[in-house]
DRENLOPA-731545 format. One record per residue (C-alpha): residue number from 1; residue in three letters; x, y, z. Coordinates in steps of 0.05 Angstrom, whole numbers. Example, Ala and Ser with C-alpha at 12.3 -4.5 7.8 and 13.67 -1.06 7.14 Angstrom:
<atoms>
resi=1 resn=ala px=246 py=-90 pz=156
resi=2 resn=ser px=273 py=-21 pz=143
</atoms>
This chain:
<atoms>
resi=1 resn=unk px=0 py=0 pz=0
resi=2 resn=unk px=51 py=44 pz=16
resi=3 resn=unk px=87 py=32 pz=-55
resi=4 resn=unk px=28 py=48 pz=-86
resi=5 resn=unk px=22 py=110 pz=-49
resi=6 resn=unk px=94 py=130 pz=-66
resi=7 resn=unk px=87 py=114 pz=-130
resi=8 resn=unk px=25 py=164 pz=-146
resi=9 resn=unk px=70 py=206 pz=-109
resi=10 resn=unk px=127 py=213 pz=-155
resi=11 resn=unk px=79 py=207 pz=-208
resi=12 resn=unk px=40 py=274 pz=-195
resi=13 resn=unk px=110 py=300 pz=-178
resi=14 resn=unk px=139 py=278 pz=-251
resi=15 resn=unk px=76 py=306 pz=-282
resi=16 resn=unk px=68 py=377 pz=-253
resi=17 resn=unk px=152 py=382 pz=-266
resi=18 resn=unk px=139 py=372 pz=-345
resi=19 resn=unk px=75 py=419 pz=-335
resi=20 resn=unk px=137 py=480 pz=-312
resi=21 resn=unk px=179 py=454 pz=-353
resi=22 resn=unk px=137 py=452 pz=-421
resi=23 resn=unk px=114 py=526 pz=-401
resi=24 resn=unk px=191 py=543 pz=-386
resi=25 resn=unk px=206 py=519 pz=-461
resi=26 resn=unk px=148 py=561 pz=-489
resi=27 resn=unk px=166 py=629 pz=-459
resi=28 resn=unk px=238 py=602 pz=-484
resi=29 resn=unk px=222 py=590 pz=-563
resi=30 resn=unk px=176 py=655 pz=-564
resi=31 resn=unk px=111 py=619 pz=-552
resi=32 resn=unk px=82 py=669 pz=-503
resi=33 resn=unk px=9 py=653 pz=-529
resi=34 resn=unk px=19 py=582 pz=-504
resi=35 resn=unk px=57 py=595 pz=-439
resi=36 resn=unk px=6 py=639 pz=-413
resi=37 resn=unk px=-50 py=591 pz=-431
resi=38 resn=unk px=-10 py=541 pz=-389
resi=39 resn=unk px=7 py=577 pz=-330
resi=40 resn=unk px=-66 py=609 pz=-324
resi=41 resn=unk px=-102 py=545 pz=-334
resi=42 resn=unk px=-62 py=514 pz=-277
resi=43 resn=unk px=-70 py=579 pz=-230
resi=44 resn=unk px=-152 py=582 pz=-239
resi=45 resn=unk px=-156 py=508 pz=-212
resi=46 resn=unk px=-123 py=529 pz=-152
resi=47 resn=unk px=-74 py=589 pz=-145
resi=48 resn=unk px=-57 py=577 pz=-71
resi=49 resn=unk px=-25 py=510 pz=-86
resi=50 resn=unk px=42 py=508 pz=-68
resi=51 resn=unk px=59 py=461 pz=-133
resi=52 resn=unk px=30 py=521 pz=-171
resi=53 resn=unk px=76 py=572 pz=-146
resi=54 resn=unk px=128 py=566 pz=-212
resi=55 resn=unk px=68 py=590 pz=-254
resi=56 resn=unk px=60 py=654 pz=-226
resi=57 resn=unk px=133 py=669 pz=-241
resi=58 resn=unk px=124 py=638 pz=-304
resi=59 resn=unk px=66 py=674 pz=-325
resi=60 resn=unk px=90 py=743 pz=-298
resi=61 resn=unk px=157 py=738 pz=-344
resi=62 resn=unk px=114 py=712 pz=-404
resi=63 resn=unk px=59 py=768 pz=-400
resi=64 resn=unk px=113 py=820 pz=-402
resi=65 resn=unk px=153 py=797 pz=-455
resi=66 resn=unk px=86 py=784 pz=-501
resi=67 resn=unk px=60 py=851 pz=-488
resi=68 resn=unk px=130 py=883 pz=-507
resi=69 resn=unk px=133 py=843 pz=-570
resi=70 resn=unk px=70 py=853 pz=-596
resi=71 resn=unk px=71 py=921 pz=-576
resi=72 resn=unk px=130 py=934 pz=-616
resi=73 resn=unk px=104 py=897 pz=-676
resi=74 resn=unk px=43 py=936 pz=-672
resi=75 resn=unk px=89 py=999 pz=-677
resi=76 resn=unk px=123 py=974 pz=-735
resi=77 resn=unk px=62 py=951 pz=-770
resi=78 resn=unk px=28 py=1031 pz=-755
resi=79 resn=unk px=94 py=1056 pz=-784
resi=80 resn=unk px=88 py=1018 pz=-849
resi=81 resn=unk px=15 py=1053 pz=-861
resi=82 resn=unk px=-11 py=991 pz=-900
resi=83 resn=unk px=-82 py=988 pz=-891
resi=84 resn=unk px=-72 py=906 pz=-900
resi=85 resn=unk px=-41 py=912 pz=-837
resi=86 resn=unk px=-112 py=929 pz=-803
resi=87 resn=unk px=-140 py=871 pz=-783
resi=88 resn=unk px=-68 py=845 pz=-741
resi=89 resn=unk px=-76 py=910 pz=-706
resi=90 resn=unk px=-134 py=900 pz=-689
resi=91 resn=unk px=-130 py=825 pz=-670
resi=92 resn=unk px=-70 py=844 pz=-635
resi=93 resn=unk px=-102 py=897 pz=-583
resi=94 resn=unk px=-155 py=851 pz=-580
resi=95 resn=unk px=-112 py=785 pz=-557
resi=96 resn=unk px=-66 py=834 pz=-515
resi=97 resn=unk px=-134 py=850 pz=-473
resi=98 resn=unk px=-164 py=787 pz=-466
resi=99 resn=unk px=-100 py=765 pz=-440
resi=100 resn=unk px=-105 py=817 pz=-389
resi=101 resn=unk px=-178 py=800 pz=-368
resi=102 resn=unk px=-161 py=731 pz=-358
resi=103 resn=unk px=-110 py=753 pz=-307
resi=104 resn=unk px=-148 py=807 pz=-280
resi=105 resn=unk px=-192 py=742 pz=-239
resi=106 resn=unk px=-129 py=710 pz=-203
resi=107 resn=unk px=-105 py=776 pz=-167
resi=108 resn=unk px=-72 py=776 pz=-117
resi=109 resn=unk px=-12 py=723 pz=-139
resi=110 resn=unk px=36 py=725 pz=-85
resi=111 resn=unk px=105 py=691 pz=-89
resi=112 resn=unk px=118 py=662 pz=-31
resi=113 resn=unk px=193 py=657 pz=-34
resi=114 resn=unk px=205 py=735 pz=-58
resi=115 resn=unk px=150 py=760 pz=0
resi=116 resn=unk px=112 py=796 pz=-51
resi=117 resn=unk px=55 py=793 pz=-110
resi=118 resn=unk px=68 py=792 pz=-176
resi=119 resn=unk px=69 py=846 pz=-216
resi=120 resn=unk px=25 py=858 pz=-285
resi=121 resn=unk px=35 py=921 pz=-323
resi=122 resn=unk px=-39 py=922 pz=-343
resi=123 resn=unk px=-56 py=975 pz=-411
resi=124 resn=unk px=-124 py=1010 pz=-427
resi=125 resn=unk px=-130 py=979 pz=-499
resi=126 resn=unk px=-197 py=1017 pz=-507
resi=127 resn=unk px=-188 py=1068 pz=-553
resi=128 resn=unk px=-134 py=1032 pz=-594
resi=129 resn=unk px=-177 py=973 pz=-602
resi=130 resn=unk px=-230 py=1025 pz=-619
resi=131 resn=unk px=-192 py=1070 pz=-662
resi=132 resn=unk px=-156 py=1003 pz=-706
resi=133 resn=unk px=-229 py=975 pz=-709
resi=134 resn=unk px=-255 py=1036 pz=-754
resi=135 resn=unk px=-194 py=1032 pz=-799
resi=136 resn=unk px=-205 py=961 pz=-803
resi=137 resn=unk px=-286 py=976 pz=-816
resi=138 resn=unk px=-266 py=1030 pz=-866
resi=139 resn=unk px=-215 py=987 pz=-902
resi=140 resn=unk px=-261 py=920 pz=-908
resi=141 resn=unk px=-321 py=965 pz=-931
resi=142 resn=unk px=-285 py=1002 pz=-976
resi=143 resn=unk px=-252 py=934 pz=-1010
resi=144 resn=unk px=-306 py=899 pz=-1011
resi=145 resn=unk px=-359 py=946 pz=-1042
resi=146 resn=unk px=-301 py=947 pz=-1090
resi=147 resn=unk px=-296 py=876 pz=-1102
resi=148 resn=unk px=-376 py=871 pz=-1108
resi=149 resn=unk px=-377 py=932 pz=-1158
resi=150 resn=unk px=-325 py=912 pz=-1208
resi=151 resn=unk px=-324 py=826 pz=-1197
resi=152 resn=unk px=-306 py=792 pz=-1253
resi=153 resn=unk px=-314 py=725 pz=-1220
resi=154 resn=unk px=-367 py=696 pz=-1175
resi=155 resn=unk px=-298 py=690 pz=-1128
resi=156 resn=unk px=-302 py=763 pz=-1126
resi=157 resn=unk px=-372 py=766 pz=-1097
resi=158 resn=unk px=-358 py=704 pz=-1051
resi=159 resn=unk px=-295 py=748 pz=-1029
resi=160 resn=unk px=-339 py=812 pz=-1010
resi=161 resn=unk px=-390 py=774 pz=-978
resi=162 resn=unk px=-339 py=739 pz=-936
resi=163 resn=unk px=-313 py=819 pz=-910
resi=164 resn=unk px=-380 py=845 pz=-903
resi=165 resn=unk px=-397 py=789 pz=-846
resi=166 resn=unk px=-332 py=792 pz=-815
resi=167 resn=unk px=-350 py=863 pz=-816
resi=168 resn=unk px=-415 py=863 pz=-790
resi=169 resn=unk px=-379 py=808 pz=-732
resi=170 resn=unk px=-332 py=863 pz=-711
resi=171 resn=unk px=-377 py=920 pz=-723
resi=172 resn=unk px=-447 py=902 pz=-720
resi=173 resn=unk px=-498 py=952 pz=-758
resi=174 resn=unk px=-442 py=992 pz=-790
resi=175 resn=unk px=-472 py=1035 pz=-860
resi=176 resn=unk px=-507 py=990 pz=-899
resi=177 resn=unk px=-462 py=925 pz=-890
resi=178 resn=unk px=-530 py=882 pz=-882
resi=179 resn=unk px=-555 py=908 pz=-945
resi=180 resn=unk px=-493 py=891 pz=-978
resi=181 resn=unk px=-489 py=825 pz=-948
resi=182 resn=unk px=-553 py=803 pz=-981
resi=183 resn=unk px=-524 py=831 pz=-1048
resi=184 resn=unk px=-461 py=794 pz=-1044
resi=185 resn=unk px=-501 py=728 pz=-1026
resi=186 resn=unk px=-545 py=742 pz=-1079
resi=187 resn=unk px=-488 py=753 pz=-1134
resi=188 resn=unk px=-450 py=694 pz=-1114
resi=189 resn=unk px=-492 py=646 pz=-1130
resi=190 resn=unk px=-488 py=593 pz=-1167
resi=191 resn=unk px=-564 py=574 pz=-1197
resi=192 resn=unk px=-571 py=510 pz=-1231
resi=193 resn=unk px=-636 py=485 pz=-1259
resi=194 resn=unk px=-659 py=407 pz=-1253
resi=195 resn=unk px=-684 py=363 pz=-1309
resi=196 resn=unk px=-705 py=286 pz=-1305
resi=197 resn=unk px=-691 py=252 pz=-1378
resi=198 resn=unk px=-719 py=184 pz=-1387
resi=199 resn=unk px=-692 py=154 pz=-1445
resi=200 resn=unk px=-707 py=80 pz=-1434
resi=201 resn=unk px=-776 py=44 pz=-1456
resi=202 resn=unk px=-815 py=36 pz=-1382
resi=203 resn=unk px=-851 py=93 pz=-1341
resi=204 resn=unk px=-813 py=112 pz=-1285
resi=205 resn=unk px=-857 py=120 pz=-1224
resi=206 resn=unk px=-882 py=183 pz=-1211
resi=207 resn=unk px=-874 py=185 pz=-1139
resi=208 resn=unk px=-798 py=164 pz=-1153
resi=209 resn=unk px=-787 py=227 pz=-1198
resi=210 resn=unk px=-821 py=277 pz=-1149
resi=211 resn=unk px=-774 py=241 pz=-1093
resi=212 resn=unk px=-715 py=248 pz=-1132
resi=213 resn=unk px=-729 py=324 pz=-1143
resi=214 resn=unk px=-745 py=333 pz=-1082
resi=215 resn=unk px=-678 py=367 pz=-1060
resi=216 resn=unk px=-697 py=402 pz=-992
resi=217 resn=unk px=-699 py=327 pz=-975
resi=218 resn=unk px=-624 py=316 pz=-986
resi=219 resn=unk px=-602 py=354 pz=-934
resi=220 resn=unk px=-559 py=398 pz=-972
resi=221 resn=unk px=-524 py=457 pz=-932
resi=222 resn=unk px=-494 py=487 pz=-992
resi=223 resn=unk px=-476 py=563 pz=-975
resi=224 resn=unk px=-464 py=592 pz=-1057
resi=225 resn=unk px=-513 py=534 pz=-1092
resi=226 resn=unk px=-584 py=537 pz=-1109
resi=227 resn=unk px=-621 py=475 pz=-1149
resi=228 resn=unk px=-683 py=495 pz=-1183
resi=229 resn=unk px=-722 py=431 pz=-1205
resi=230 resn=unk px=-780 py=487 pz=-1226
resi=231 resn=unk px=-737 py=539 pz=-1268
resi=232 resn=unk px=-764 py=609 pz=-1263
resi=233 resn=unk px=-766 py=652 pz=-1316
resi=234 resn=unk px=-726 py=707 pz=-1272
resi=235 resn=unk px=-662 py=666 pz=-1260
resi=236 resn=unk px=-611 py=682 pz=-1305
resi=237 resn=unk px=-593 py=598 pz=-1288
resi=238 resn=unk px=-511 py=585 pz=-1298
resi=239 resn=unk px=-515 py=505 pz=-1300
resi=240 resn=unk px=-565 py=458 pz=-1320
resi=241 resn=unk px=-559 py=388 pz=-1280
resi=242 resn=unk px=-591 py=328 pz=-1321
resi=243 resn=unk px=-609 py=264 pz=-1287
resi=244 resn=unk px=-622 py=214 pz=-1338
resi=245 resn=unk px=-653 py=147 pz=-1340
resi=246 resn=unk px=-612 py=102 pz=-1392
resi=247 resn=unk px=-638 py=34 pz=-1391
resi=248 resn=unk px=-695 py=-2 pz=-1340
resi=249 resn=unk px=-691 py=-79 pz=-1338
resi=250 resn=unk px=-737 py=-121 pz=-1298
resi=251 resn=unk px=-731 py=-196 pz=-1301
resi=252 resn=unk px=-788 py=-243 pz=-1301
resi=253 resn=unk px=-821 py=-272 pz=-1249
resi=254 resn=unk px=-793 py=-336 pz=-1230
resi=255 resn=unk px=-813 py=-395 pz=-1180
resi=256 resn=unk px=-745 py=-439 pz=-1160
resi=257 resn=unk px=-761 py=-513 pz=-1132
resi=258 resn=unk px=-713 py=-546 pz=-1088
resi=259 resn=unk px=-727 py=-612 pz=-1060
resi=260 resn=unk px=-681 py=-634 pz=-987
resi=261 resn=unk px=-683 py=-701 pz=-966
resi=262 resn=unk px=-678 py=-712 pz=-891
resi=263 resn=unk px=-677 py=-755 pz=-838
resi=264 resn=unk px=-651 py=-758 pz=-771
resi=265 resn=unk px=-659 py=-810 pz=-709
resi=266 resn=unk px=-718 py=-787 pz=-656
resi=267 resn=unk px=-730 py=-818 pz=-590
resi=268 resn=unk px=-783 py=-864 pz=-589
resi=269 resn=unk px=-800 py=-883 pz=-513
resi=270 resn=unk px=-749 py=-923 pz=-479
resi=271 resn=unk px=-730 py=-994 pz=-456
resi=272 resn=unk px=-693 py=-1035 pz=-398
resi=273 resn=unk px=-632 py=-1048 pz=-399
resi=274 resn=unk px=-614 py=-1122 pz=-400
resi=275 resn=unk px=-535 py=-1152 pz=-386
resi=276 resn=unk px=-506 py=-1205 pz=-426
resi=277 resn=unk px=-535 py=-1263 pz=-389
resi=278 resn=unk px=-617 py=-1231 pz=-406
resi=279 resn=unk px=-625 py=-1203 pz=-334
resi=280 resn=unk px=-647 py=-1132 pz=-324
resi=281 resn=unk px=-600 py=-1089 pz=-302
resi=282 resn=unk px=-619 py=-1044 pz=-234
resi=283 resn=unk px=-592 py=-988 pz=-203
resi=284 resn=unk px=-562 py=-987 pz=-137
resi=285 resn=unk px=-632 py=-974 pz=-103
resi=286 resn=unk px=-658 py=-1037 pz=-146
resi=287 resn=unk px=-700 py=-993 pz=-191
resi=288 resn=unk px=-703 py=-1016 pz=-259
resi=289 resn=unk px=-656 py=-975 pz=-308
resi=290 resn=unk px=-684 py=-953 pz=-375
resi=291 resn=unk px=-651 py=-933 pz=-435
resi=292 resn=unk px=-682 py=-886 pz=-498
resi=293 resn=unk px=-703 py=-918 pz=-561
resi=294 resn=unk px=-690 py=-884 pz=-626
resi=295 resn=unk px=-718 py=-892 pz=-691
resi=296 resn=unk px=-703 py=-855 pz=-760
resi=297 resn=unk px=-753 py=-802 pz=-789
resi=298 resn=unk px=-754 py=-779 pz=-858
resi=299 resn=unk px=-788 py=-712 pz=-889
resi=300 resn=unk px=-781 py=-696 pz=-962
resi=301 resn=unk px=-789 py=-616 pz=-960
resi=302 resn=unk px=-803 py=-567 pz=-1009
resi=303 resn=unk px=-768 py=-501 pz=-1009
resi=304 resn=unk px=-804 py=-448 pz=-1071
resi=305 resn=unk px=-766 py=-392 pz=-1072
resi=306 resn=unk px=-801 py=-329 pz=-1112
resi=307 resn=unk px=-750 py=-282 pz=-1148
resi=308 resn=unk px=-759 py=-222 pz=-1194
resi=309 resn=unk px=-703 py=-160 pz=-1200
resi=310 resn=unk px=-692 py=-90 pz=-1221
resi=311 resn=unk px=-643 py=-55 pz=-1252
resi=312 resn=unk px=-634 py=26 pz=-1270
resi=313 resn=unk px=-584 py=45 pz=-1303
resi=314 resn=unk px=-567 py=118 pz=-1314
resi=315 resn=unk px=-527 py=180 pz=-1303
resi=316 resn=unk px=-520 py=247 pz=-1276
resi=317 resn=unk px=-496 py=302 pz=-1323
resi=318 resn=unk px=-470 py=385 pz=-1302
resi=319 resn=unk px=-470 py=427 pz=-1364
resi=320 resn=unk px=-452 py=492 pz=-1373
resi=321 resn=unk px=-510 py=537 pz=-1393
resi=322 resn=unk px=-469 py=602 pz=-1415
resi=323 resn=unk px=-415 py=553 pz=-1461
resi=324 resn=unk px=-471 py=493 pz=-1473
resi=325 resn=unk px=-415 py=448 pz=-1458
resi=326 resn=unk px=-415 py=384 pz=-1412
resi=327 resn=unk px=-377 py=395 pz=-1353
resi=328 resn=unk px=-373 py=327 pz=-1316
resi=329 resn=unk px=-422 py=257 pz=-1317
resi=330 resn=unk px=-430 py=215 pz=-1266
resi=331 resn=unk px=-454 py=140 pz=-1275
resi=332 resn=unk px=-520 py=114 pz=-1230
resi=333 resn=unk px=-534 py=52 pz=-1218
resi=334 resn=unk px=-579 py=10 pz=-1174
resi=335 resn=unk px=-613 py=-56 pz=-1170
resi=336 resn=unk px=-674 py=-78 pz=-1117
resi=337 resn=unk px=-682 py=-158 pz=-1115
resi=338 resn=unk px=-746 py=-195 pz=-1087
resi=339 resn=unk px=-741 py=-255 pz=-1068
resi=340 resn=unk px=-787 py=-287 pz=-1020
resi=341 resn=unk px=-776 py=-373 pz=-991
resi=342 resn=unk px=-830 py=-405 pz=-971
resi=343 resn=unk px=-835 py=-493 pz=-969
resi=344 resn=unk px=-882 py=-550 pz=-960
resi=345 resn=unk px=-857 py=-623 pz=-941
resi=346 resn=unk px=-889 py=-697 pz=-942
resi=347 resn=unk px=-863 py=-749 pz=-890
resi=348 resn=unk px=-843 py=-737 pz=-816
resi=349 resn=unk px=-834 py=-665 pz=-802
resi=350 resn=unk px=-794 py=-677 pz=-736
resi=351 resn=unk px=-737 py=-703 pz=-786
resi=352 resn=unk px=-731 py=-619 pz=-805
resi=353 resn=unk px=-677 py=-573 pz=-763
resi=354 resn=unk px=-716 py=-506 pz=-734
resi=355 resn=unk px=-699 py=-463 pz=-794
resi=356 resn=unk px=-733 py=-506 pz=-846
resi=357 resn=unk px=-787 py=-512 pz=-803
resi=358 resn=unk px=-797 py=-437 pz=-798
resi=359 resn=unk px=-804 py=-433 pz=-871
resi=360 resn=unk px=-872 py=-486 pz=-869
resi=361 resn=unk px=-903 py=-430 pz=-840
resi=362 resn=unk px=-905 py=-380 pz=-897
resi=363 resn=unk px=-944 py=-381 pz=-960
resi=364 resn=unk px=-936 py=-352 pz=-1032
resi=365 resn=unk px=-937 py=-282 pz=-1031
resi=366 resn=unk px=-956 py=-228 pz=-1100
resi=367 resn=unk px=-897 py=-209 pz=-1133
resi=368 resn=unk px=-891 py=-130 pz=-1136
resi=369 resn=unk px=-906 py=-99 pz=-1201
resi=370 resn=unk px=-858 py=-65 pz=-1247
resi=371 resn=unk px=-872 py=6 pz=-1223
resi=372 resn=unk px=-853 py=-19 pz=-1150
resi=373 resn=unk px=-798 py=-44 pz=-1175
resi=374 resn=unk px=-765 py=6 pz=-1208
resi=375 resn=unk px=-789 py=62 pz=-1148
resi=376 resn=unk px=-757 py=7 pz=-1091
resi=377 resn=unk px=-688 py=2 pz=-1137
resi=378 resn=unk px=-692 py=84 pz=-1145
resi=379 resn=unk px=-684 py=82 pz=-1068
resi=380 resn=unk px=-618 py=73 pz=-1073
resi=381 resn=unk px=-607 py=125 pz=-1122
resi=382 resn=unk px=-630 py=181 pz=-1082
resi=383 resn=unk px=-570 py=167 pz=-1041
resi=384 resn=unk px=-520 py=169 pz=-1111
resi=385 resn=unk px=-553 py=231 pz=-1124
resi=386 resn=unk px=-538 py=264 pz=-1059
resi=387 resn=unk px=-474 py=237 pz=-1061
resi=388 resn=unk px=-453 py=263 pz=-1134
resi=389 resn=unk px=-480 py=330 pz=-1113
resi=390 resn=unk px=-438 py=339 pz=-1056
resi=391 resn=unk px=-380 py=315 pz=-1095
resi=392 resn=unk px=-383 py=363 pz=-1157
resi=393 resn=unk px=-350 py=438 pz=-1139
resi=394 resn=unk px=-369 py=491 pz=-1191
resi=395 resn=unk px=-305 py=533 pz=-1217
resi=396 resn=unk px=-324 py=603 pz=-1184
resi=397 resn=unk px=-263 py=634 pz=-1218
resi=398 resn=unk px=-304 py=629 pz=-1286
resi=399 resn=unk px=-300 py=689 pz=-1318
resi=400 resn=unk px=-374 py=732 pz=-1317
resi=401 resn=unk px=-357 py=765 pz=-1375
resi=402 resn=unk px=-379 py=705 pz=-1413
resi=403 resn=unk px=-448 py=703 pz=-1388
</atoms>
């Protein structure tokens, strides 16, 4: 027990050591970010802990140096007066206070050793995070009504709508970013109408081509794609996607026989026992022992098994509306099987295992018609569908100018 106690001992020991010592190696290599992250996470589960007491040092020397070096690169980055420089400003003043209201909590830290609390040079960020987040509102308006004004590529618009919400994030309600949100959205869009072809000789099941169609279904969380499967005469549509029935083959219906022959040995009552001289043999009480008879049973069974199959055949096909070329095709392909057992048998039927028995109990059932058919085999095709759809990206570097 005492071992055991040791052990977990030097084990906590071992692990809180590489704890200081991992921090240690961050503030070493420049990784403030990380060694403050350390050192506070350990301090807010319990400050007062004497194992703890390296992290207030730790985080004391790592705060200061982080706030001079980004500090400093802050300077450097005002001096250079790029506006791309903006958003790190900002970020920056923004990281350099949160660190500071995560520390703000654990005050008091006192080092025990050195008789005294550490010491946080704590900065009033307000107005520079204030002042860097209107250059940076300024700068991401005044690009991206830029972008959405002269776009040559549904990129563009994607781009712009991208800096308007991280505008509105950072600034909510600033000019008319909302407005312009919706714009962007609007103009980066990709609208593709839906047809169903069906080039093969059977009907395909009307229910089956509403379900296919049926895209709110899908479950599609596409962000810059909208599928019409009722093209309006508004839409100015970029792509046309073509789902296309090529061939529909449905086999006959078909009865297969198969004929088992079984038997096995059954008890049949019993009988005494006799020893070699025609006495019967007795137990040790004098009662008389028996031993089980067997016989052999024999069943002749029947199994009918009913089978009939579907196959569609097909493809999905993307084509470009503004260049009337084919893009990509995608093969589909499904198949739905029936196939239904049922038996009958003549003889003993205690001669049949469980499973064969289980079958005695069902009868012939109606095949499914064709139209079933072909809608239980498109079942699986909705999936393909979904599937291809997710799969195919749209270029949105094509060129407008070719609309």
């Amino acid at each position: 027990m005492k071992k055991a106690i040791l052990f977990s001992v030097i084990s906590f020991v071992l692990i809180a050591c590489g704890g200081v010592k991992n921090t240690q190696k961050a503030i070493n290599t420049g990784n403030y970010d990380s060694a403050i992250r350390k050192a506070i996470d350990n301090l807010a589960n319990n400050k007062e802990k004497k194992s703890n007491q390296p992290y207030i040092i730790l985080l004391e020397e790592a705060f200061e140096k982080n706030t001079t070096r980004e500090l400093e690169r802050i300077g450097f980055l005002e001096d250079d007066e790029n506006p791309a420089h903006y958003e790190t400003i900002y970020n920056t003043y923004v990281n350099l206070r949160s660190i500071q209201e995560q520390i703000k909590p654990l005050l008091p830290l006192h080092i025990y050793e050195e008789n005294r609390d550490a010491h946080f040079s704590f900065n009033n960020y307000q107005d520079a995070i204030l002042d860097s987040k209107d250059d940076l509102s300024e700068y991401l308006y005044d690009n991206a009504s830029n972008l959405l004004k002269n776009a040559t590529s549904k990129f563009d618009y994607r781009k712009a709508y991208d800096d308007f919400v991280y505008l509105e994030e950072i600034n909510p309600g600033y000019d008319d970013v909302k407005l312009r949100i919706e714009e962007a959205h609007r103009k980066g869009l990709d609208f593709v109408k839906v047809s169903m072809v069906n080039d093969t000789d059977k009907i395909v099941p009307t229910r089956l081509e509403e379900e296919l169609l049926n895209f709110n279904a899908y479950g599609l969380d596409d962000l810059w794609t909208t599928y019409h499967t009722n093209a309006l005469k508004n839409v100015d549509y970029d792509y046309e996607m073509q789902v296309a029935f090529k061939e529909i083959n449905i086999s006959p219906e078909r009865v297969n026989e198969k004929q088992v022959i079984k038997e096995k040995q059954i008890k049949d009552g019993y009988k005494y026992l006799y020893d070699s001289n025609g006495n019967i043999v007795k137990d040790s009480l004098g009662n008389k022992i028996k031993v089980d008879k067997f016989k052999t049973v024999r069943c002749d069974f029947y199994q009918f098994t009913q089978h009939k199959a579907a196959q569609v055949t097909g493809n999905v096909s993307y084509i470009d509306l503004r260049t009337k070329q084919q893009l990509n095709t995608y093969p589909l392909s499904s198949e739905f099987v029936f196939e239904h057992a049922y038996a009958n048998y003549k003889g003993d039927k205690r001669a049949l295992d469980n499973d064969l028995v289980a079958l005695l109990d069902l009868a012939a059932v109606p095949f499914p018609n064709d139209e079933q058919m072909v809608y239980d085999a498109g079942e699986d095709i909705k999936n393909r569908i979904k599937n291809i759809i997710l799969r195919h990206k749209f270029d949105p570097n094509r060129n407008l100018s070719s609309r």
